[in-house]
C-alpha positions in Angstrom: 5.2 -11.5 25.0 4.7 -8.1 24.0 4.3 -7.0 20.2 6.6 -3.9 19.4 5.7 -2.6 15.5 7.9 0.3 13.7 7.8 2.0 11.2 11.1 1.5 8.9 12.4 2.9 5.8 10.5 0.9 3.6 7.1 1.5 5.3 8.1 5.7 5.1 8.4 5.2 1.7 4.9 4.5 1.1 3.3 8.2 0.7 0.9 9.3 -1.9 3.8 10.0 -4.8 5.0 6.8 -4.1 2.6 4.9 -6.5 2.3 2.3 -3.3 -0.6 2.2 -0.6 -0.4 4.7 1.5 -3.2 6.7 4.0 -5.3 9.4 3.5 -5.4 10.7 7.4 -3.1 8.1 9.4 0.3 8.7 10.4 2.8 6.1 10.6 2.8 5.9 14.3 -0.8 5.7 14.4 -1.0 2.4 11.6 1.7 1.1 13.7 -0.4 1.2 17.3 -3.6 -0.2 14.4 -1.5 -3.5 13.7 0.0 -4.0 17.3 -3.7 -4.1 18.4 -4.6 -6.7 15.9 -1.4 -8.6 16.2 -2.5 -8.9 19.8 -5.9 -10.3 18.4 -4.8 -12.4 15.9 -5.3 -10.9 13.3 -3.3 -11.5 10.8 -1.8 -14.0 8.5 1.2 -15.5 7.1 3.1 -12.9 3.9 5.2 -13.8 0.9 7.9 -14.8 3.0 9.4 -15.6 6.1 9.3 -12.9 8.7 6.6 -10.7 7.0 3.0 -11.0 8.1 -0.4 -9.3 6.7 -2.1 -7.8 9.1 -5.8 -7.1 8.8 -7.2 -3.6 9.2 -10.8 -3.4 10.7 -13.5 -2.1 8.6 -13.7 1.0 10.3 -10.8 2.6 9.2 -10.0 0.9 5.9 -11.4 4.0 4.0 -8.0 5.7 5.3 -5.7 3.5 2.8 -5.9 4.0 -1.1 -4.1 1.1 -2.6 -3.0 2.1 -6.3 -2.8 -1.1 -7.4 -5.5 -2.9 -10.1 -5.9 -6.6 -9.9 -6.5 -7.7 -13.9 -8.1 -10.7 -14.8 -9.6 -11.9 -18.4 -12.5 -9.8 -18.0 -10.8 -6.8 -17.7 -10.6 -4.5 -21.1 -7.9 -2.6 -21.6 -7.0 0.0 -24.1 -4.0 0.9 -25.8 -2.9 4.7 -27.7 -0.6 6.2 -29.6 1.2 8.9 -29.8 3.4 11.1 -32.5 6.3 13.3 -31.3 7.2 15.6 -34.1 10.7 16.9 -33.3 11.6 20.1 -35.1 15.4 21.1 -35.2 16.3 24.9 -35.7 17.9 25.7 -38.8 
C-alpha cells in the first residue's frame, strides 16, 4: 500500500500569525514527504479521533516547529493586570 500525505486547507492555515504550530524553515511539501517517511516506519499513533493520526517527527528536525501552545498545570504561576482606558470626548 502506498502512503500519499497532503497538505489541505487546514494544515495551510498553520503559519506563524496563525497562533498554531507552524515551521520555522520547512515548507508544506517538505513536512508532508517528513510524515510519509515515518508513516512508512511506523511512526505514529492513534489522534483525537477517527481518521487523524500523530505522527512523530525525528529529533533532528524538530527544532524547525515552534508550537505556541503552554501546557499549565498546578505549578504554574500566573499573573493577572489591569488596565484603565480613559476616554475623552471633544467638547
Amino acid at each position: 500500500m502506498k502512503t500519499i500525505v497532503g497538505v489541505n486547507s487546514f494544515v495551510k492555515r498553520q503559519t506563524k500569525e496563525s497562533g498554531k504550530t507552524y515551521s520555522k524553515k520547512m515548507t508544506f511539501e517538505e513536512i508532508a514527504q517528513h510524515a510519509s517517511k515515518q508513516i512508512k516506519n511506523k511512526k505514529y499513533k492513534k489522534g483525537y479521533r477517527e481518521g487523524v493520526i500523530l505522527v512523530s517527527v525525528e529529533k533532528k528536525i524538530i527544532h524547525n516547529f515552534i508550537c505556541p501552545i503552554i501546557k499549565i498545570d498546578e505549578n504554574t504561576k500566573l499573573t493577572t493586570a489591569t488596565t484603565s482606558i480613559i476616554s475623552i470626548s471633544p467638547s
